[in-house]
N, C-alpha and C positions, 0 to 999 in steps of 0.2 A: 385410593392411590391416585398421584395428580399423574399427569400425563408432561412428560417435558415437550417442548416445541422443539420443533426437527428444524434447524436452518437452512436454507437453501444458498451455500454458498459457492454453487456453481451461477446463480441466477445476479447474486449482489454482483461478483467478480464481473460478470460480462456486461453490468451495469454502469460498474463503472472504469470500466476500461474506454466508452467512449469519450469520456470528459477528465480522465487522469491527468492529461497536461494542467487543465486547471483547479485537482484534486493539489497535483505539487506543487503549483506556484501558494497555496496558500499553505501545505505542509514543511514543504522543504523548499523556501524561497530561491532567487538567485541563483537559478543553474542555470544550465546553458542544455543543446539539444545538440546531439552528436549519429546521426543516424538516425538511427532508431531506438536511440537513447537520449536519456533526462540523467547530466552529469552536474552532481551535486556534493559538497559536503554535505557526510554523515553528522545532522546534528544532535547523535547521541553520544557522540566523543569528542575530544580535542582536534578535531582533523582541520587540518592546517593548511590542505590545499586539494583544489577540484579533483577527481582523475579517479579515485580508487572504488567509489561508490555511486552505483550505476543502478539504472530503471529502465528496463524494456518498455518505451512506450505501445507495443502493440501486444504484448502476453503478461504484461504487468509483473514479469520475474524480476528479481532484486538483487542484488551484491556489493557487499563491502569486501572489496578483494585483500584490503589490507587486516583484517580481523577476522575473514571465514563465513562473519555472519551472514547468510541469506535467506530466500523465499522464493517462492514460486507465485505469488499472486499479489492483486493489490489490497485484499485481506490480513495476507502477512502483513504487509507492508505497514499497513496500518497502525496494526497490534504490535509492530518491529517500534518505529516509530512513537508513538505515544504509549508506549508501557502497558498493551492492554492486554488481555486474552483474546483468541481467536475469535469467539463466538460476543465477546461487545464489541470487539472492533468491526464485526459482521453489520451487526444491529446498531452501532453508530453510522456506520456509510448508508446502510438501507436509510433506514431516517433522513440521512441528510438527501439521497437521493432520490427522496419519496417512491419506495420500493418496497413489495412487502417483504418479511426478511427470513418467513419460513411459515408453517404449522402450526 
């Protein structure tokens, strides 16, 4: 019986919370900084103007206010983002952040 690998993604999340401004500029180009927010169109819809779709630059929470979609991390965010499940968009950020990503 194989053993599955446990992810640790309280450990990727605080990884990469220190460098998310420039996680977004290469995910979600073209925002702007509003506080303690990264205001950007959501480029997984038709959204036609800045304002509705926001990033917590310091807890990495997320909201599309105009569609409901959210997150609480920059895991979600990820996995929101690029169509992925939680645990590769885990195991892609670690990778990219040369992190290890669990067990």
């Amino acid at each position: 019986m194989s053993k599955r690998a446990v992810i640790d993604f309280v450990a990727i999340n605080s990884a990469a919370l220190p460098v998310l401004p420039s996680l977004l500029d290469r995910w979600v180009p073209g925002g702007r900084i509003e506080g303690r927010e990264y205001v950007v169109r959501n480029p997984t819809r038709n959204d036609r103007s800045v304002g509705s779709f926001r990033i917590n630059l310091t807890t990495g929470r997320w909201a599309d206010f105009a569609t409901g979609d959210a997150g609480g991390d920059v895991v979600a965010l990820a996995a929101y983002l690029h169509k992925l499940s939680q645990s590769e968009a885990a195991k892609r950020i670690a990778a990219m952040l040369g992190v290890a990503h669990g067990t």
